[in-house]
N, C-alpha and C positions, 0 to 999 in steps of 0.2 A: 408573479412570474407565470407565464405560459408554460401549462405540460410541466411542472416541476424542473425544470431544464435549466442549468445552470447559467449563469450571465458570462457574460466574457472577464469580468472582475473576478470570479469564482475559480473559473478553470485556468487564468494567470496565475493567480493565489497557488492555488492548489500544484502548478507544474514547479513552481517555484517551492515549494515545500518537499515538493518530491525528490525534486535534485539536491537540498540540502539536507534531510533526511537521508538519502544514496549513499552521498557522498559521510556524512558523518559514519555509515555503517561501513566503509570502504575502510576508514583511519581505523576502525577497529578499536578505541578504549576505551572498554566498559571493564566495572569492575566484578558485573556478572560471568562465570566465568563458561555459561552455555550458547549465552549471549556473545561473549567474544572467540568463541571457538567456531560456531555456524552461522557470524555476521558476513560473511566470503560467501556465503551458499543463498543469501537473500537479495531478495529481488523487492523493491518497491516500484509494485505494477503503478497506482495510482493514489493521485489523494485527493478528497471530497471537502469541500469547505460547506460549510455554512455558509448562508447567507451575509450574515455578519461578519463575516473572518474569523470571527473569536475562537471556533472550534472545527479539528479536519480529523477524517477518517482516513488512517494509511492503509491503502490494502497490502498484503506481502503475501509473496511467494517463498516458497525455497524449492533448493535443487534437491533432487534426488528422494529419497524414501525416509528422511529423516522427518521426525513428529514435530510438527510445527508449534504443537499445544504450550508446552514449557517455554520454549520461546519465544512466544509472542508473550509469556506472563511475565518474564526477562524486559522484555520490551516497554510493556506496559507499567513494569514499575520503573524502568529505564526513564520514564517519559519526560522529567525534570530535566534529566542530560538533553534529552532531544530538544524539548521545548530554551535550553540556557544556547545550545547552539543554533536556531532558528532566530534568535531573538540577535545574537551575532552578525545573521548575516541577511537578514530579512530587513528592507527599508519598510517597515509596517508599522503604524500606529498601534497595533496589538500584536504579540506575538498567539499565534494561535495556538490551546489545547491541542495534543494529537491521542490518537486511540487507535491502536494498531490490532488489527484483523485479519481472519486472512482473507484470501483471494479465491475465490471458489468459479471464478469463471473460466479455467481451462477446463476445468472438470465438466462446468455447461455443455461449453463445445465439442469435449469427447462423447459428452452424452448424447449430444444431435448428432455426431457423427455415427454413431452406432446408430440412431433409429432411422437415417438418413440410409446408409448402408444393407439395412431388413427391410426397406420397401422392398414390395414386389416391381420387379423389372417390368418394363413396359413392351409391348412386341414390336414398338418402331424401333428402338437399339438393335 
């Protein structure tokens, strides 16, 4: 594959995983109880397939100032429930491994925007 760039098999895979993933975190029942109290405040930005299907990286957000660390560990041993509901509703020859992570690219972009912001102004403005 050119540039490490995902095929178009990859990033269907992967959108599809994402909205079933979403949605299983919308219905809320997990028997972790950190997990079903701040699955309402998570956001699954994206998900990354392998190549093979066999294995996706969830990115996640959450709302607000809450510590994401415990509950991706929630998550990550969640990962059987996710993987039993994926397998439900995925027309896949495999149901894919997931590995949830978080999301560190709003934090990029606030970052460019603060160094974006400290240039020196230009005297055509």
């Amino acid at each position: 594959m050119k540039n490490n760039m995902p095929s178009q098999r990859q990033l269907r895979m992967g959108e599809q995983v994402r909205h079933v993933l979403s949605d299983t975190l919308r219905r809320g029942k997990f028997h972790d109880v950190s997990l079903m109290e701040s699955a309402h405040m998570l956001s699954i930005n994206e998900v990354r397939m392998t190549p093979d299907l066999k294995n996706a990286k969830a990115y996640v957000s959450i709302l607000g100032d809450t510590d994401l660390t415990e509950v991706l560990a929630g998550m990550n041993l969640a990962s059987t429930y996710f993987q039993k509901e994926l397998n439900n509703k995925l027309d896949s020859k495999f149901t894919p491994r997931v590995m949830f992570v978080q999301d560190t690219s709003q934090e990029a972009v606030n970052r460019l925007e603060r160094i974006f912001d400290n240039l020196p102004k230009s005297d055509a403005e």
